[in-house]
ZAMAR-604799 format. One line per 2 residues: number of its first residue (from 1); their letters; for each residue x negated, y, z negated of C-alpha. Coordinates in steps of 0.5 Angstrom, whole numbers, plus 2048, in hexadecimal, padded with zeros to 3 digits. Layout:
BEGIN
NUM> A> X Y Z; ... .
This chain:
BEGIN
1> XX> 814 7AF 815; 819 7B4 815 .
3> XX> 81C 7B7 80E; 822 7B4 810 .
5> XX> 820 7AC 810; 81C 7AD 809 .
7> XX> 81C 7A6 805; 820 7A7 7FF .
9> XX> 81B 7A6 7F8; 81F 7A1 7F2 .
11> XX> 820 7A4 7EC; 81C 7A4 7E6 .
13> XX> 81A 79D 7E4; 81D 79E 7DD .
15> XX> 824 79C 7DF; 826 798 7E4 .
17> XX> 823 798 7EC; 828 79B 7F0 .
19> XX> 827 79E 7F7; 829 7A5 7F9 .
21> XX> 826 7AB 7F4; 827 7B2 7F8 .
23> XX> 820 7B5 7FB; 81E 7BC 7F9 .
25> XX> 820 7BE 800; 826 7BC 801 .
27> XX> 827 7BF 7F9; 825 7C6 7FC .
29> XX> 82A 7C5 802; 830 7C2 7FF .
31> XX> 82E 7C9 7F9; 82F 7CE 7FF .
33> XX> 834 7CA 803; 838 7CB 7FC .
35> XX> 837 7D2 7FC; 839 7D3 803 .
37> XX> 840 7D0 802; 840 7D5 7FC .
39> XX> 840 7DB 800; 845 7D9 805 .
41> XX> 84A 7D6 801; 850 7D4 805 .
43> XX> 858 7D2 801; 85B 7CD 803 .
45> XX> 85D 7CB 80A; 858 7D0 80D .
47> XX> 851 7CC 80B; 84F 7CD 813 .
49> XX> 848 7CF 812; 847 7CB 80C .
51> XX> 84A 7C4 810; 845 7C6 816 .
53> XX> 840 7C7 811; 840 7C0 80D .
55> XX> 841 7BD 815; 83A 7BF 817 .
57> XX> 837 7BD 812; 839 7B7 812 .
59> XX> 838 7B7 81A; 831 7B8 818 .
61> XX> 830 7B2 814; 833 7AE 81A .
63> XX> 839 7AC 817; 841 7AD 81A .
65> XX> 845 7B1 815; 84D 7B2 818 .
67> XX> 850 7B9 816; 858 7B7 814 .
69> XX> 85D 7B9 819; 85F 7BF 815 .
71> XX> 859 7C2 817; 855 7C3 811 .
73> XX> 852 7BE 80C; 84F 7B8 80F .
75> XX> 84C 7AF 80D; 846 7AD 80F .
77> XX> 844 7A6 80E; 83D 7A4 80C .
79> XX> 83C 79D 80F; 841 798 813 .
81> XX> 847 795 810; 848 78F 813 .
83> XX> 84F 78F 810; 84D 78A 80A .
85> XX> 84D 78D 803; 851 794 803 .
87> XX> 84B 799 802; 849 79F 7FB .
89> XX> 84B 7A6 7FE; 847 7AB 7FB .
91> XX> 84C 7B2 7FB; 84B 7B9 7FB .
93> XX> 84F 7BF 7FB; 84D 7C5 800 .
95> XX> 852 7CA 7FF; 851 7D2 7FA .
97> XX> 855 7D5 7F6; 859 7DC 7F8 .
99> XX> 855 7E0 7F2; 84F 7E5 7F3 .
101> XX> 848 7E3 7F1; 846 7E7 7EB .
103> XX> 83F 7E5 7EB; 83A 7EA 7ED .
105> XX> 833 7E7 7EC; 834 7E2 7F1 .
107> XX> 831 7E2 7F8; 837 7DD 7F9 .
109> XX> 83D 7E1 7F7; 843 7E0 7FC .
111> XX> 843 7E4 802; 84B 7E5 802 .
113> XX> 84E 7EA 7FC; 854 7E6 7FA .
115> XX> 850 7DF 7FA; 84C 7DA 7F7 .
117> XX> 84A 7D4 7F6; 84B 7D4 7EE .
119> XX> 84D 7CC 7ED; 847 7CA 7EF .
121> XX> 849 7C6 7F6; 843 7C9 7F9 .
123> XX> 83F 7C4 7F4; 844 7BF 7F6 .
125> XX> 843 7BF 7FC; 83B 7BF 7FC .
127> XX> 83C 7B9 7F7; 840 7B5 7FD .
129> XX> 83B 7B8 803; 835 7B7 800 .
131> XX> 838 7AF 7FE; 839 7AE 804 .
133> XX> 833 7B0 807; 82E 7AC 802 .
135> XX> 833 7A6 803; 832 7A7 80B .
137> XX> 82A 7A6 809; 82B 7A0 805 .
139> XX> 831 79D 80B; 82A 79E 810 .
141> XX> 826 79A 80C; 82B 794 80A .
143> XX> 82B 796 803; 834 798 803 .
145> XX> 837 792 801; 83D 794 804 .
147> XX> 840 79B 807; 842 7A1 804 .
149> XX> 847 7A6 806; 847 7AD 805 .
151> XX> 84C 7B1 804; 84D 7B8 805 .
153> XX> 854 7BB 803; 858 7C2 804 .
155> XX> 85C 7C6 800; 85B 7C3 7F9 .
157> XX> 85E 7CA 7F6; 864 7CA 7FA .
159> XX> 86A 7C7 7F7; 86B 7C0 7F7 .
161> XX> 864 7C0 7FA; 861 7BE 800 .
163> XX> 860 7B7 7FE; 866 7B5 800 .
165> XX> 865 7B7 808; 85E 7B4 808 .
167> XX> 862 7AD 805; 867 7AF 80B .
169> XX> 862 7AF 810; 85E 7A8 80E .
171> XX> 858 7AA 80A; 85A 7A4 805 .
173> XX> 85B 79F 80B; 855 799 809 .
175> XX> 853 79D 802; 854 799 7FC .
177> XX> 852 79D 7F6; 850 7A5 7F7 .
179> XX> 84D 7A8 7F1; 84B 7B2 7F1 .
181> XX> 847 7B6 7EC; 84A 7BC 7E9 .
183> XX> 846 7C2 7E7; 847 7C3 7E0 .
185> XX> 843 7CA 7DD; 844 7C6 7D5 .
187> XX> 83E 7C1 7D7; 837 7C2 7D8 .
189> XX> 834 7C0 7DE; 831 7BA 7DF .
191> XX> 837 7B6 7DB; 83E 7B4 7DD .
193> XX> 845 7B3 7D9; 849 7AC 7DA .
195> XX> 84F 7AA 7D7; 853 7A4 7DA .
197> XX> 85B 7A5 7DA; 85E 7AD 7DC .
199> XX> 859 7B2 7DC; 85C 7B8 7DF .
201> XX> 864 7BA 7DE; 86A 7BA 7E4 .
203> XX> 86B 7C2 7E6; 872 7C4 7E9 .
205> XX> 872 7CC 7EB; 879 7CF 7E8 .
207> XX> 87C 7D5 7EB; 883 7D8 7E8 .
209> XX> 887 7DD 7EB; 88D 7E0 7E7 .
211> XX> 892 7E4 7E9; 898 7E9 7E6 .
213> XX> 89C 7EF 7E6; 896 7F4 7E4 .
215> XX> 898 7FB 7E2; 897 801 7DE .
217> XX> 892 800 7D7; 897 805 7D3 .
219> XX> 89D 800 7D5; 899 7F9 7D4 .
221> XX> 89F 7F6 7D2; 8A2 7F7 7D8 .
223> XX> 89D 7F3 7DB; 899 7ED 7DC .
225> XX> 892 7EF 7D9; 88E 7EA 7DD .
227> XX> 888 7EE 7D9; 88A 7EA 7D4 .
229> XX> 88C 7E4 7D6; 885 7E4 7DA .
231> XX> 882 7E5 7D4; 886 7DF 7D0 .
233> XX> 885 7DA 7D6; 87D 7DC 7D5 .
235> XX> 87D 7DB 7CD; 883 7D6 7CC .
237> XX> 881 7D1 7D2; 87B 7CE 7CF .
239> XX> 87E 7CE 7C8; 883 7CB 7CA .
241> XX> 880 7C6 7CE; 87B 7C5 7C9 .
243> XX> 880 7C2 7C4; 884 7BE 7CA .
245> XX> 87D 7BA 7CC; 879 7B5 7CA .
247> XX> 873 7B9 7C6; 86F 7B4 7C8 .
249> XX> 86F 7B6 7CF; 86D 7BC 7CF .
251> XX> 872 7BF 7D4; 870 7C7 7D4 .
253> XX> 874 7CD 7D8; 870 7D2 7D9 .
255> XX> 871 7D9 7DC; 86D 7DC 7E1 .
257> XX> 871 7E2 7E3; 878 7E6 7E2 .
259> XX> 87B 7EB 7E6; 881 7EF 7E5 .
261> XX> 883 7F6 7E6; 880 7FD 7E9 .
263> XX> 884 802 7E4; 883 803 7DD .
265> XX> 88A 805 7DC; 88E 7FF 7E1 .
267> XX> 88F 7F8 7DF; 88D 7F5 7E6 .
269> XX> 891 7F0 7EA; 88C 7EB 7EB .
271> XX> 886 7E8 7E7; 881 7E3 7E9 .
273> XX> 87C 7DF 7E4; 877 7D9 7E6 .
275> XX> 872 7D4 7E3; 870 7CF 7E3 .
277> XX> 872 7C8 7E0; 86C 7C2 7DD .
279> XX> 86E 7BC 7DA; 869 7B7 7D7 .
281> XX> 86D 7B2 7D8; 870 7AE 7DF .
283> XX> 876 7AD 7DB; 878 7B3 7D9 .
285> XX> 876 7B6 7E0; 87C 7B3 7E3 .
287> XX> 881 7B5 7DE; 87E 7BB 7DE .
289> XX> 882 7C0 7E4; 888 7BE 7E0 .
291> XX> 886 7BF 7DA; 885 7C6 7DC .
293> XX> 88B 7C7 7E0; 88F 7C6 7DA .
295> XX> 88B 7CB 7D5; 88B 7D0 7D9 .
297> XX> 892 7CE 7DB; 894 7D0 7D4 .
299> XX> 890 7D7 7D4; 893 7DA 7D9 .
301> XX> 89A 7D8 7D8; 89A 7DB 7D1 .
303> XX> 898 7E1 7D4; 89C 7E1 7DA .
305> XX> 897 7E1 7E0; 897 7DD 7E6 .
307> XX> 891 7D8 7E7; 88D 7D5 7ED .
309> XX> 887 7CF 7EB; 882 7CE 7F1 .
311> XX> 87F 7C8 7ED; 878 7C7 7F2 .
313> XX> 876 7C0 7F1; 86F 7C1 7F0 .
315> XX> 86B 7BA 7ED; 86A 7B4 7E9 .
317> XX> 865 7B3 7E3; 85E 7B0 7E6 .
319> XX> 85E 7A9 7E3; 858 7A7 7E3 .
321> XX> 857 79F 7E4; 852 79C 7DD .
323> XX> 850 797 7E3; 84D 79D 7E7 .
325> XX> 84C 7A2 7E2; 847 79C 7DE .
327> XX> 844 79B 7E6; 842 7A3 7E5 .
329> XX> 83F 7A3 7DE; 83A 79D 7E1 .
331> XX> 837 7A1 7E7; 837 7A8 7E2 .
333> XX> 833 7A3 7DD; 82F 7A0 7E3 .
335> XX> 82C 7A7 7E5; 82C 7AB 7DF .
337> XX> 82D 7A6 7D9; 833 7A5 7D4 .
339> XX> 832 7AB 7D1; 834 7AF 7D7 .
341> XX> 83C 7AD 7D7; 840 7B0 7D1 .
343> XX> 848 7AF 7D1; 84B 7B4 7D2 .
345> XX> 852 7B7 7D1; 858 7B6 7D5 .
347> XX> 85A 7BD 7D7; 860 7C1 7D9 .
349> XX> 85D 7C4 7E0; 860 7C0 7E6 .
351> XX> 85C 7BD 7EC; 85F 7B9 7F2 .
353> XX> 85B 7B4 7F2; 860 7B2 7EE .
355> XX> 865 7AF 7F5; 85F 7AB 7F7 .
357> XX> 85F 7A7 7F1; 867 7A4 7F3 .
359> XX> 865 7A1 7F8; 85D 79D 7F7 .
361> XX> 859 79E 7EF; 854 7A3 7EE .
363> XX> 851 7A8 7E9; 84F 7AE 7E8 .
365> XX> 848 7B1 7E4; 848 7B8 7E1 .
367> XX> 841 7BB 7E4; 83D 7BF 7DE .
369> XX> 83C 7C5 7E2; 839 7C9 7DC .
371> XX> 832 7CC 7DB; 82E 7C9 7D6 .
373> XX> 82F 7CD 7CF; 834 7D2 7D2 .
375> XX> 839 7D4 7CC; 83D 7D8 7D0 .
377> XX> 844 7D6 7D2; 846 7D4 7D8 .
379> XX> 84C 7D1 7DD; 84F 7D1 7E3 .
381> XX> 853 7D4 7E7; 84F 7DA 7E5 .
383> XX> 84B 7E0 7E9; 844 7DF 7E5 .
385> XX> 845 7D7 7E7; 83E 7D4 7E9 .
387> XX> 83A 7CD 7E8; 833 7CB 7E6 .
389> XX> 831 7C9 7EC; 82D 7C2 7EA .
391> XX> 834 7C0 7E8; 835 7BF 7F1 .
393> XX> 82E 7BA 7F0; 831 7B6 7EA .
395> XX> 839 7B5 7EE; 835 7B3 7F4 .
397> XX> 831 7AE 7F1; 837 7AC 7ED .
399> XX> 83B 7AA 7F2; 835 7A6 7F6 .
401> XX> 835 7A1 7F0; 83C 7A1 7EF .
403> XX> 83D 79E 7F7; 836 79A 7F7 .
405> XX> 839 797 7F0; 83F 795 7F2 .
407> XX> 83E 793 7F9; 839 78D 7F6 .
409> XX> 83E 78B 7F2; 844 786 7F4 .
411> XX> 84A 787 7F5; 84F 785 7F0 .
413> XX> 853 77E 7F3; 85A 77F 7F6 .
């Protein structure tokens, strides 16, 4: 008997029976898959080898995954839909960061000076691969209740996220419910974060071009100090802000970057400043570009600058269904007990998974990635970024318990 068709053993007897543990040879691959992804990261829209790489894989395992019209990212169902009950869908994001990788102690640090994959979407997507391959067994020996699509989505860094092109391209036709794990460095390993209702915030991208006469700094008089009206928009914008919305919705501008000048002795002409804008709340969301336009509307009219807004549209809160989200803390207790599901906070990073949840319910759990006993703080979207790799084993068999119990359940009457 092949590796590959090995049965899978139940889980301990201490908790209730439930098929679809991981085998230790598939841990070890699923680990070295991992790494591998980690050093050759991909940025959105260009997760060619990273695509490929899941497809043969699958393939292997006798499966039939589809790769989307855009060329990168693919679904691959796990059983036969017959067209009945809409199936789960189990979703991973396949795409880097465009930041060096700072580690220097791992054999698997990135390949490209300039990427990373420093949010954990490696992970994710030995999460959802490995799922997908233990359910495959299960479906072989008739112990899938019902199919499973798994989805591999591109571009989730890349605003408004590449969610929206795979809903485009019918990656939720015949799904019902979707649920994701994200990375989270502030949770050990072995445990999961819930929480029902919002869970992340919407994120826009907000970009700010001011324009004036410019001149000497002898004269500035004589001019429009668009070095100072750019430091104004930067300090007052917020503030003002701060005092127009709603507290409780957390609404936060932030800048990134500030460009203006060449010369100590010129006032430029030009100046640029660009941020981003999160809310925790879908309603302040919607009012906030033109919240936005007017502050900043009165601060560069006061100084007697001209002003363009490029507000990009980024995405709305993760809000996480209390149906599914209870559906997720049963299969992390059923694995590894009640007291490896904590609640968790809703933050201020944004995730498009956001988009699939306009259209069927689902939930997203965080994914304690951290080490056991390790103090030091860590976070995303950082060069040093890694994982305790046994948290790939426990999302793996989170997932499978997820689909197993809720394909035994019955489906709510219309």
């Amino acid at each position: 008997m092949s590796r590959e068709s090995q049965t899978l053993q139940p889980v301990a007897s201490d908790r209730p029976e439930l098929p679809g543990k991981l085998p230790d040879h598939l841990r070890t691959e699923l680990i070295a898959f991992r790494r591998d992804l980690h050093m050759h990261p991909e940025l959105g829209h260009q997760e060619f080898r990273t695509t490929a790489a899941i497809k043969a894989r699958l393939e292997k395992a006798g499966l039939r995954p589809r790769v989307l019209k855009s060329g990168t990212g693919l679904i691959c169902d796990v059983g036969t839909w017959d067209g009945g009950r809409p199936m789960l869908a189990l979703r991973a994001d396949i795409d880097a960061l465009p930041i060096p990788d700072a580690k220097t102690h791992v054999s698997y640090r990135s390949t490209f000076p300039d990427r990373a994959h420093a949010c954990g979407h490696d992970v994710h997507t030995a999460v959802v691969l490995g799922a997908g391959l233990v359910l495959a067994e299960l479906d072989r020996q008739g112990l899938l209740p019902r199919p499973v699509r798994l989805l591999f989505q591109p571009a989730e860094e890349v605003l408004p996220g590449g969610a929206t092109d795979a809903i485009e391209s019918g990656v939720l036709d015949g799904v019902g419910r979707i649920v994701a794990v994200h990375c989270d460095p502030r949770v050990d390993a072995g445990r999961i974060g819930l929480r029902p209702g919002p869970i992340t915030s919407a994120c826009d991208r907000l970009e700010v071009s001011l324009t004036g006469s410019g001149g000497h700094t002898a004269r500035p008089h004589l001019t429009t100090d668009l070095v100072t009206a750019a430091a104004r928009v930067a300090v007052d914008a917020p503030a003002l802000l701060a005092r127009r919305m709603d507290a409780r919705s957390g609404m936060s501008v932030t800048w990134g970057r500030i460009e203006a000048g060449h010369a100590c002795n010129v006032i430029p002409m030009h100046a640029e400043l660009s941020g981003t804008v999160r809310c925790l709340d879908l309603a302040a969301w919607h009012e906030a570009p033109d919240m936005i336009h007017a502050a900043i509307d009165e601060i560069a009219t006061m100084h007697g600058a001209k002003f363009e807004i490029n507000h990009v549209r980024g995405v709305p809160p993760v809000v996480n269904d209390p149906v599914i989200t209870e559906l997720l803390r049963e299969a992390m207790a059923a694995r590894c007990g009640a007291e490896s599901v904590e609640d968790t906070e809703q933050s201020l990073g944004g995730e498009d998974f956001s988009w699939y949840l306009e259209h069927v319910p689902g939930a997203m759990a965080r994914l304690g990635v951290r080490a056991p006993g390790d103090t030091a703080k860590r976070d995303l979207h950082r060069g040093d970024f890694d994982v305790d790799e046994d948290a790939i084993a426990v999302g793996v068999e989170f997932f499978t318990a997820a689909a197993l119990i809720d394909g035994r359940r019955t489906p709510p009457s219309r």
